[in-house]
N, C-alpha and C positions, 0 to 999 in steps of 0.2 A: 784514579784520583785519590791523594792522602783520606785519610779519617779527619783530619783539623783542618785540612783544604774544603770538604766536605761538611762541616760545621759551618765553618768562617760563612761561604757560598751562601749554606741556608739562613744563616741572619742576613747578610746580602739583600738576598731577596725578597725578605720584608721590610726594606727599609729603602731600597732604590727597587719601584717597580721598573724604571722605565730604563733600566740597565738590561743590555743584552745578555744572554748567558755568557760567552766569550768576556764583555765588560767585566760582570760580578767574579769570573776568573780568573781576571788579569787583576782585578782589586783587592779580592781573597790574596794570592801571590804577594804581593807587594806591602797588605799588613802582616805578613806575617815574617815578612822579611825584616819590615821596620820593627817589630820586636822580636828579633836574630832568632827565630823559632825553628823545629826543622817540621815541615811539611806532614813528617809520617809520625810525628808525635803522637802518643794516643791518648784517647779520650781519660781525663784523670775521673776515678769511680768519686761516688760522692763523700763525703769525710766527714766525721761528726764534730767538725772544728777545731782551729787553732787555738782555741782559747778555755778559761776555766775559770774559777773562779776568784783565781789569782790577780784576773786582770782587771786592773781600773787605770782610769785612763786621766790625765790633766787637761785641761784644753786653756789656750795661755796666744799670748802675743809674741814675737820674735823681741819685743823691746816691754814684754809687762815689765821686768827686770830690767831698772837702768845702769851699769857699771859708775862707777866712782869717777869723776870728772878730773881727777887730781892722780890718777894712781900711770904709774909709766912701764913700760909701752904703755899708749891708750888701749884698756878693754873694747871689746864690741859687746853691744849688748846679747847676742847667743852667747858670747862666754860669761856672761854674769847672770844669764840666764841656767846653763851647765851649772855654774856653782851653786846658785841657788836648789838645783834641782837635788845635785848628789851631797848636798849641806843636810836638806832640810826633809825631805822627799823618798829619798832611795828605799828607804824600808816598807813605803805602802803603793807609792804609783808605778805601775809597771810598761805603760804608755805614756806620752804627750803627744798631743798635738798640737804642732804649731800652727795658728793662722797664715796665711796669703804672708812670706817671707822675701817677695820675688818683689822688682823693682815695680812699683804701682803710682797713677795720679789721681786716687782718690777711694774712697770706702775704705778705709784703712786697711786696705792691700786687696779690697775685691774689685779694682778697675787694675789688673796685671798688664804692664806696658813689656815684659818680659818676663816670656816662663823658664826662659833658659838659664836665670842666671839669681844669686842671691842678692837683695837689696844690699848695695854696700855699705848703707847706715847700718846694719845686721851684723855684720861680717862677712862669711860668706860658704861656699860647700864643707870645705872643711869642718868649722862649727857645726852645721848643719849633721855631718856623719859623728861626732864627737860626739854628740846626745844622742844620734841613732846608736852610738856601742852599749849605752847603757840602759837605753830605754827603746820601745817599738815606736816608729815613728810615725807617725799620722802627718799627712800633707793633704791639702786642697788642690782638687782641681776644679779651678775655677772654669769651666766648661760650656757655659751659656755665653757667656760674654767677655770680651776683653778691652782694656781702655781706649780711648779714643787718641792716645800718643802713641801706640802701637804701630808696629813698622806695617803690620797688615792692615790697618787702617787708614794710615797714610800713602800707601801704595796704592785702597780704593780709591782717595779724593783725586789720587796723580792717577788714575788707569793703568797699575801698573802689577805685576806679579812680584812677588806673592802678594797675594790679599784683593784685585781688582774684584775677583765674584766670592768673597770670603764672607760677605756680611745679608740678611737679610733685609729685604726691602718690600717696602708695601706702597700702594698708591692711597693718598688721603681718600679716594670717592669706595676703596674696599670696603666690606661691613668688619666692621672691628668692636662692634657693640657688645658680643659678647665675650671676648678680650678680660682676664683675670688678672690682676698683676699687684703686687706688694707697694704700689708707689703711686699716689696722684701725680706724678710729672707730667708730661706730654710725651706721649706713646712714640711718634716719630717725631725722628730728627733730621730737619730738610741739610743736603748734604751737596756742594759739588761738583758735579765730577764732568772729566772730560767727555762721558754721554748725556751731561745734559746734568736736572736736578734730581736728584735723588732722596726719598724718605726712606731713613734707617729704622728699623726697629730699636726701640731702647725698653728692656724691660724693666731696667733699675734708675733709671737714667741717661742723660745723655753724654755722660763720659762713662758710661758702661755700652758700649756696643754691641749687639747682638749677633753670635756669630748665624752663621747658613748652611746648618749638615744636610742640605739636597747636594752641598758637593764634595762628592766624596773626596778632593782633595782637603776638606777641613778635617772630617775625621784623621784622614792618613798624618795632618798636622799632631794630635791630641793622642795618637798611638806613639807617633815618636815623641815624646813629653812624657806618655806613661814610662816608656821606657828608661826615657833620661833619669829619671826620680828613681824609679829602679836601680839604677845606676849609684844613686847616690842614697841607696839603704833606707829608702822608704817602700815602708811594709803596707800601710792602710793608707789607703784613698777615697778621702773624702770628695764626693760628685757633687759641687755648688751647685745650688740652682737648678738641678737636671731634669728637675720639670718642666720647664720650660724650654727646652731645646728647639723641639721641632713646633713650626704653626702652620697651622694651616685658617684662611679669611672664611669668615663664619663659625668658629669654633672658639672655645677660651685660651684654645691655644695651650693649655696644661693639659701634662700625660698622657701627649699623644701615644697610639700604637708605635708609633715609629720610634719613640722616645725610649719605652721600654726595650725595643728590638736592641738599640744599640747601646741598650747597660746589661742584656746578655750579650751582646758581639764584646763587648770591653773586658765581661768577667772571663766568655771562655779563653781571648788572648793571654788575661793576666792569669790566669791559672795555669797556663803551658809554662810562663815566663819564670812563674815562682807558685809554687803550691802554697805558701804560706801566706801571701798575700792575700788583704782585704779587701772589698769595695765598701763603702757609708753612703748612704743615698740621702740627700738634703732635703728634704722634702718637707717643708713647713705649709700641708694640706692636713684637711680632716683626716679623722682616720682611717676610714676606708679607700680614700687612694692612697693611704702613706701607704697601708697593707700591699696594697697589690705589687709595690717594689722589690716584694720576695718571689715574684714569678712563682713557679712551681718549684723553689730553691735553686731555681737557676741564673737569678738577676742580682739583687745587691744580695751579698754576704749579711747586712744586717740593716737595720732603717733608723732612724731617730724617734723614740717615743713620743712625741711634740704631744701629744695632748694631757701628759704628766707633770711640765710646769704648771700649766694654769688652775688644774685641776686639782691639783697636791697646795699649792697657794690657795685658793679660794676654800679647802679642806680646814688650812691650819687657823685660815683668820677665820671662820665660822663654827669651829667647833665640832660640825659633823660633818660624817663620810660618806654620803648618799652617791654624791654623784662620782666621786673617787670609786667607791665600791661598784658602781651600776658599770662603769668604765672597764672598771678591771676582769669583773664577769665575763662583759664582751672579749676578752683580747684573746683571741686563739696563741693556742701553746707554738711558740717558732720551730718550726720543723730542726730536725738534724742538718748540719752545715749553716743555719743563719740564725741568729741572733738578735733579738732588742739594742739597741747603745740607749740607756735610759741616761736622763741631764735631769737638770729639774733649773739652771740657771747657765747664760752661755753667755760669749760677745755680746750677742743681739739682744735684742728685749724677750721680755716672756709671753711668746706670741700668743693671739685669742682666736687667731682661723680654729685651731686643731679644739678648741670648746666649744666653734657651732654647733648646735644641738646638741651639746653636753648642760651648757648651762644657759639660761633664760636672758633676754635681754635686761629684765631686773638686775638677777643675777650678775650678771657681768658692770652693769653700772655702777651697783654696790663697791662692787672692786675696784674697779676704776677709782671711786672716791675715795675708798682706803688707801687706795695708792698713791693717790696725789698728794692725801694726809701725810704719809710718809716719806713726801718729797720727791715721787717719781713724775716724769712724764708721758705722753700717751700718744704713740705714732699710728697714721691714720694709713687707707688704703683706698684704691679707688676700685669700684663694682661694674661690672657687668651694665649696670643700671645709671652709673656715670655718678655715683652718688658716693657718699667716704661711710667707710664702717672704721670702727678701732681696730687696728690691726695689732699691736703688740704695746706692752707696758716694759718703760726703760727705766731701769730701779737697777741696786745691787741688791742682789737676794738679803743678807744684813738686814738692810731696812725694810724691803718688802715683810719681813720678817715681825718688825719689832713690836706689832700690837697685831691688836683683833679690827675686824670690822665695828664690833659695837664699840669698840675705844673711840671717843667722838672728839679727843684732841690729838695734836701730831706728838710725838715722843716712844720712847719705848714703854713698854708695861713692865711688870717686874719677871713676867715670864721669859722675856726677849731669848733668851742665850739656848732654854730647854724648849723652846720653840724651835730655833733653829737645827740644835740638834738630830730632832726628832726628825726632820725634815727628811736629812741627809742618812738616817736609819734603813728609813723607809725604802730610800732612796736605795740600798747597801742590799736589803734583803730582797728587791724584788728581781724575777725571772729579768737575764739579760745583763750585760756589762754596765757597771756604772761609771759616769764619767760627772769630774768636778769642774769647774771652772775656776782657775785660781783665786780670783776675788773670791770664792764661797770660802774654800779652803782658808784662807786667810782671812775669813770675817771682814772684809775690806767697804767701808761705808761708802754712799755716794758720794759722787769726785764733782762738785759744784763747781770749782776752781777750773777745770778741762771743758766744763757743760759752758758753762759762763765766754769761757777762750772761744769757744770753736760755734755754738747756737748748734751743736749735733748731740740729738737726744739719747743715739748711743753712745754720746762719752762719759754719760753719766755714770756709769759698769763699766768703763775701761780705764784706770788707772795707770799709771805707770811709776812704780814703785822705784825712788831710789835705794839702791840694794843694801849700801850702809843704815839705814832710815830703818829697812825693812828686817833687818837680820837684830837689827838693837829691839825692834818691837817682838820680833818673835823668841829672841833669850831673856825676855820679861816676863816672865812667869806669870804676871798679874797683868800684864794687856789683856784684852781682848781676841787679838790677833794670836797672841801664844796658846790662850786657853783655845780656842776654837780649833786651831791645827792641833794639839796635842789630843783634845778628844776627837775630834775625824781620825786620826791616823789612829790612835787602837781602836776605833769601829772597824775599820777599811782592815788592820793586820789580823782582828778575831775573824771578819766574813771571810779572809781568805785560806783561813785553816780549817772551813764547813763544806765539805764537800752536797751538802743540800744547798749551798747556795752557788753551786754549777750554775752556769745561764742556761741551760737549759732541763736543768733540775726541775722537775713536775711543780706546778701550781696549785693551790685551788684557794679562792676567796672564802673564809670565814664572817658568820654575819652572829655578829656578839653588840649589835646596839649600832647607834650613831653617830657614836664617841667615839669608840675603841675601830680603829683600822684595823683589820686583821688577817693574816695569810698563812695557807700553810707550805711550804717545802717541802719536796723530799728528793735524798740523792737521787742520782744515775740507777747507783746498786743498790736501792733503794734499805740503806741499813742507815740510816740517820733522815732525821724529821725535824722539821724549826717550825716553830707555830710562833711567827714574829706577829706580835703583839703592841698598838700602838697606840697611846691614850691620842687622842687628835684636839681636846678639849683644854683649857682651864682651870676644871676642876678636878678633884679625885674622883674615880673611876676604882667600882667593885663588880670584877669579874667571876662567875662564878663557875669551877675546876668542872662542874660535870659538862659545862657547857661547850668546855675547847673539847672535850674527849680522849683525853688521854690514855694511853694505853698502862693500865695500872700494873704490865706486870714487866715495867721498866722503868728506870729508876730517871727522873728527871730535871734538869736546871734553868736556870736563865745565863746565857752563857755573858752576857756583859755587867750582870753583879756578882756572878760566883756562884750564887744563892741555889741549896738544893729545892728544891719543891715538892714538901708533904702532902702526899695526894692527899692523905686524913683529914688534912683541913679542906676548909670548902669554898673559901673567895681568895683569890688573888686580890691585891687593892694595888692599882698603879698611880703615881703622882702625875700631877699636870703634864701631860708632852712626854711622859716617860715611856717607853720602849724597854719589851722583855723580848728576851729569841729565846724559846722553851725548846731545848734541844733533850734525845735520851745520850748525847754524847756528853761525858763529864768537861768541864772546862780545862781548858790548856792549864798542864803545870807550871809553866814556864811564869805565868802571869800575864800575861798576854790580855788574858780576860777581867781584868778590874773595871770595878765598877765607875761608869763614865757620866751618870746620873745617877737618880736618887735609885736605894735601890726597892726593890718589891717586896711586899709583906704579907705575910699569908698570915691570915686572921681565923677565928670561928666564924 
């Protein structure tokens, strides 16, 4: 038997006990057929990653960018999306991802009615590879669930193939008590079919359908689909939802064993297919089960930092870094081959699972009220216990942004703009890739006008920018929207010429107070050091030189004012929300490194 026939077989088997040896066989054969593999391929050794510190990545809608209503032929919106990107973009992001682009009836492309094909409001493949030539492309696979217009889903309600045994089903008198799920709705959804009635599992909802990987022809579905995407020059693959795949009645039905088995059966396919290819695991849990998504480096390629929104937001409105700090201590270093994908703002809200026991139920109410102060809303979840906890805050980072907790009216302070900055710093220099979400990038406020349209708490953060509108605000110098893009993008092009800020360039937390955030870096080769420095307060902030430890017999800067730094003297002093990256690399000649806040002043 092959080596990757001999892989395949062994994830097999933990994932279908009740498959014969012959079965797991005949199953192994036939996935690896559908991603056109050969058999005696061998095993690929492990690889210190496709990526470096060049990469960041956009995370964006197929229509954030709306074309020009007037302009002939009519645009689609990925081609006004393309413009905008190689316009405005091309010099700092080196990925996007697009969300759910495939035809869908609801969640703004996460209930997928077809995976095969590109929304036609969009455009369609073509578009789709035309931003794959310039940039890496990131796709969803939407994987737990698919719409309730779905040809497989209306072939369950008829008894028909494909789809009659695609979905799962439970009996209302099941225990379902402990059951975890992102959504008060009604769990199941009574369904009829020609055996009779049937309750679907819904975990998002009931036009989200639950699919059923006890059969293995749904898996064999979701290989031919990786493939297809493959086909059309997608590199990274985002796994919605993939905690929730498999349930089992009595359990919360998240991250099961079986769950994990088949996001390494997924990686070792997609790694024969294309070695450069990604996997992203969705996983909006605390973080000791986001952690285990990295297997022993054998399961997703990288995970989503989810407890660095909340944490990093409750950091900038309170002034101090306690629990940011206490956080980051915890996080073990990512092995070689997998990586962090750090956000700090996405589509969704800025969820509050990943702060259970990070911050106090105080805590979190506090924010809560600051949030609402600034105009956000507050999506709720249902518990194990049948009872609602907060689940995520629906804001544009902008506003989440614009005060502190103690500002006791709604508006911005005067720090707004080096608040957010500083954010998106932090954001730049920590271990792992960082990814923006166009609204941050663009400073883009809450979209009341869409919240008001639709009663959906996440349209609050999803705009849709008409592209004339958008391109006049960002060649204004004096918007908001210009300045905010112009300073992210020489943060984003200085991190990407520091080889200490590799993703998986060594870490280690520095503890300089409760104000001052602080980390250090160091390359690969380890011949360059960043002691990124970050006021998190309000006020002025006097750091004092013997305390970072520099090494005095190398000459040192801050590489985003320029500014050399006189060991001789003895405090650093940072301005409100100002960020220093103390490198012993002299700053770029080019200019690249001007200063993008106020800049640092070394005092007696």
């Amino acid at each position: 038997m092959s080596e990757l026939k001999d892989r395949v077989c062994h994830h097999l088997a933990h994932i279908y006990h009740d498959l014969s040896d012959k079965q797991r066989d005949e199953l192994a054969c036939q996935l690896i057929s559908e991603m056109r593999l050969a058999q005696s391929a061998p095993q690929p050794g492990r690889h210190p990653g496709h990526w470096s510190e060049r990469d960041v990545y956009l995370i964006c809608y197929a229509d954030s960018v709306l074309p020009q209503t007037d302009q002939q032929p009519l645009q689609m919106p990925l081609e006004a999306l393309s413009e905008f990107l190689n316009t405005w973009l091309t010099d700092c992001i080196t990925a996007v991802h697009i969300l759910p682009f495939f035809p869908w009836s609801s969640d703004d492309g996460f209930a997928v009615s077809d995976y095969t094909r590109v929304a036609p409001q969009f455009g369609h493949w073509g578009h789709i590879e035309q931003i794959a030539d310039n940039f890496r492309l990131m796709a969803d696979l939407v994987i737990n669930h698919c719409s309730s217009e779905h040809i497989w889903f209306r072939n369950f309600s008829n008894g028909k193939d494909p789809g009659k045994d695609y979905f799962f089903t439970a009996s209302p008198s099941d225990d379902l008590s402990q059951v975890i799920r992102p959504r008060t709705s009604e769990l199941l959804r009574p369904t009829e079919t020609p055996g009779g009635l049937q309750h679907v599992w819904c975990t998002f909802g009931h036009d989200q359908v639950d699919l059923n990987f006890r059969n293995p022809n749904v898996l064999l579905e979701f290989v031919r689909i990786i493939r297809e995407y493959l086909d059309h020059k997608v590199k990274v693959f985002r796994l919605d939802a993939v905690a929730f795949i498999w349930k089992e009645a009595g359990s919360t039905c998240l991250n099961l064993p079986q769950t994990h088995e088949i996001v390494r059966l997924l990686r070792a396919l997609l790694e024969e297919a294309d070695p450069e290819a990604i996997i992203i695991t969705e996983t909006n849990i605390p973080k000791r089960e986001n952690l285990s998504y990295f297997g022993n480096a054998n399961e997703a390629h990288s995970i989503y930092n989810f407890s660095l929104p909340p944490l990093l937001l409750y950091t900038l409105l309170t002034g101090h870094c306690r629990h940011l700090k206490n956080w980051l201590m915890s996080m073990p270093p990512a092995q070689m081959g997998t990586f962090y994908f750090n956000f700090i703002a996405s589509h969704d809200g800025i969820g509050l699972r990943p702060a259970e026991g990070l911050l106090s139920d105080d805590e979190i109410h506090d924010l809560l009220s600051a949030m609402e102060r600034a105009g956000g809303r507050i999506s709720w979840r249902a518990t194990s216990s049948l009872t609602r906890r907060p689940y995520e805050i629906n804001i544009s980072l902008w506003d989440a942004l614009s005060s502190t907790i103690t500002h006791s009216r709604a508006g911005a302070d005067e720090w707004h703009l080096q608040r957010f900055i500083c954010a998106h710093a932090i954001l730049l220099a920590l271990e792992g890739v960082p990814a923006f979400y166009i609204h941050s990038i663009l400073g883009t406020s809450n979209d009341y006008e869409r919240l008001n349209q639709t009663q959906h708490n996440r349209h609050i953060n999803r705009k849709r920018w008409p592209k004339p509108e958008l391109d006049a605000q960002l060649a204004n110098e004096h918007s908001n929207h210009s300045q905010v893009l112009t300073r992210l993008c020489q943060l984003i092009q200085l991190r990407q010429q520091q080889p200490a800020f590799h993703p998986n360039a060594t870490q280690f937390t520095l503890h300089l107070g409760d104000a001052v955030f602080a980390f250090w870096r160091q390359s690969l080769q380890r011949h360059q050091s960043i002691f990124a420095l970050n006021n998190v307060s309000d006020t002025e902030r006097n750091i004092s030189l013997a305390d970072i430890n520099l090494i005095d017999t190398e000459e040192w800067y801050d590489l985003i004012s320029g500014t050399h730094i006189d060991l001789g003297q003895a405090i650093l002093t940072l301005a409100p929300y100002q960020t220093v990256w103390l490198s012993n690399r002299r700053p770029d000649s080019k200019g690249t490194s001007r200063a993008i806040s106020r800049h640092a002043s070394v005092v007696d």
